[in-house]
C-alpha positions as CSV (number, residue, x, y, z in Angstrom):
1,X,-14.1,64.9,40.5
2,X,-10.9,63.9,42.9
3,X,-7.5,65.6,42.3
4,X,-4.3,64.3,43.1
5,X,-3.0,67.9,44.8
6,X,-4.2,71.3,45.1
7,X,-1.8,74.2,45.2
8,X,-2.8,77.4,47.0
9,X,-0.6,80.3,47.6
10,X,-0.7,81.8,51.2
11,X,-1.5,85.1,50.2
12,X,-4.2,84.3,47.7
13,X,-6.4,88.0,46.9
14,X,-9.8,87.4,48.1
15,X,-9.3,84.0,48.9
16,X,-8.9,82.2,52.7
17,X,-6.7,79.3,52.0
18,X,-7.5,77.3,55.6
19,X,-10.9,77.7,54.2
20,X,-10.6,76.7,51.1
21,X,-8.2,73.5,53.0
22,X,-10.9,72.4,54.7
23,X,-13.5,72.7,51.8
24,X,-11.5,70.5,49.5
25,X,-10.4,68.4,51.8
26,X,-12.2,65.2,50.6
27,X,-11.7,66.0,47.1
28,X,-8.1,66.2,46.9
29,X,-5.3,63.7,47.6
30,X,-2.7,66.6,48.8
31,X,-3.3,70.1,50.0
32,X,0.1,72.1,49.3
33,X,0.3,75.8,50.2
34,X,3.2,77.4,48.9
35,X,4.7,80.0,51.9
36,X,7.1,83.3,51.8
37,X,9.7,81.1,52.6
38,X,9.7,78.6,55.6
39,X,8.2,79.1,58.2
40,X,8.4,76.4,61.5
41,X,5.5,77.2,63.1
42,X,2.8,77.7,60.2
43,X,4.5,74.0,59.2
44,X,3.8,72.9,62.4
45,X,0.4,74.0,62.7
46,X,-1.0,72.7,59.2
47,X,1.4,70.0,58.0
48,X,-0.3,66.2,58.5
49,X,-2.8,64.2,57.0
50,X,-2.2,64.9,53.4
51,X,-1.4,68.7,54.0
52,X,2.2,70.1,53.1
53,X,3.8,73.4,53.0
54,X,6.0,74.2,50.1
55,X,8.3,77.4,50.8
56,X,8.8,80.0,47.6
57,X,11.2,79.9,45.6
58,X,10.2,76.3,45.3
59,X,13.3,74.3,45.4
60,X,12.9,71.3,43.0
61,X,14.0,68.7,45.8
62,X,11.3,70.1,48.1
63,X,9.1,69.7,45.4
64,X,9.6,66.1,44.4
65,X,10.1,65.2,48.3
66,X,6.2,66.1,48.7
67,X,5.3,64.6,45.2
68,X,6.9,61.1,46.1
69,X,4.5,61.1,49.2
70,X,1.2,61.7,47.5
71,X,1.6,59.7,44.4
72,X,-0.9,57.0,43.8
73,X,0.6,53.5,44.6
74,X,2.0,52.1,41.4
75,X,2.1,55.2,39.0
76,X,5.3,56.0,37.3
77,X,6.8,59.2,37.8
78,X,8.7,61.0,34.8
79,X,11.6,63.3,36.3
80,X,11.1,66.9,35.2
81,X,13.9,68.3,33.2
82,X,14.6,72.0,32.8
83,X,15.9,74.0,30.2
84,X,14.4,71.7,27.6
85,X,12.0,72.1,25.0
C-alpha cells in the first residue's frame, strides 16, 4: 500500500521519527514532521527529496504550500474551509 503523505510529530512517545522516515520512505509520497515551531537548522538538515517540516501551530498557508508540492499530477484539490459544517 503507497500513501500520499505521512505526518509524524517530532516528539512522538516511544517512537523515533528519523527512523520511522527512513522506514517508510518508499511507501509514501511525502514525509511531513510537524516541529515546536520552526526551526532553521532541523529544516535544513531533513527537508529534500519528498521530506518537509511543518512548524506547530500549523498555519494553513504552510500547510497547503507543502500539499501543492506532493499532489499527484492531475488531481483536483478542494480548498478546505473552516468553521463550516
Amino acid at each position: 500500500m503507497r500513501f500520499d503523505a505521512a505526518f509524524c510529530s517530532l516528539h512522538a512517545p516511544g517512537l523515533n521519527w528519523v527512523e520511522l522516515s527512513e522506514r517508510m520512505y518508499s511507501r509514501v509520497g511525502a514525509f511531513v514532521l510537524l516541529s515546536d515551531g520552526y526551526d532553521a537548522e532541523l529544516t535544513a538538515d531533513f527537508e529534500g527529496d519528498g521530506r518537509f517540516v511543518l512548524p506547530k501551530p500549523v498555519q494553513e498557508p504552510d500547510l497547503e504550500r507543502i500539499l501543492k508540492l506532493i499532489e499527484p499530477q492531475g488531481a483536483t484539490i478542494i480548498p478546505f474551509k473552516t468553521g463550516t459544517a
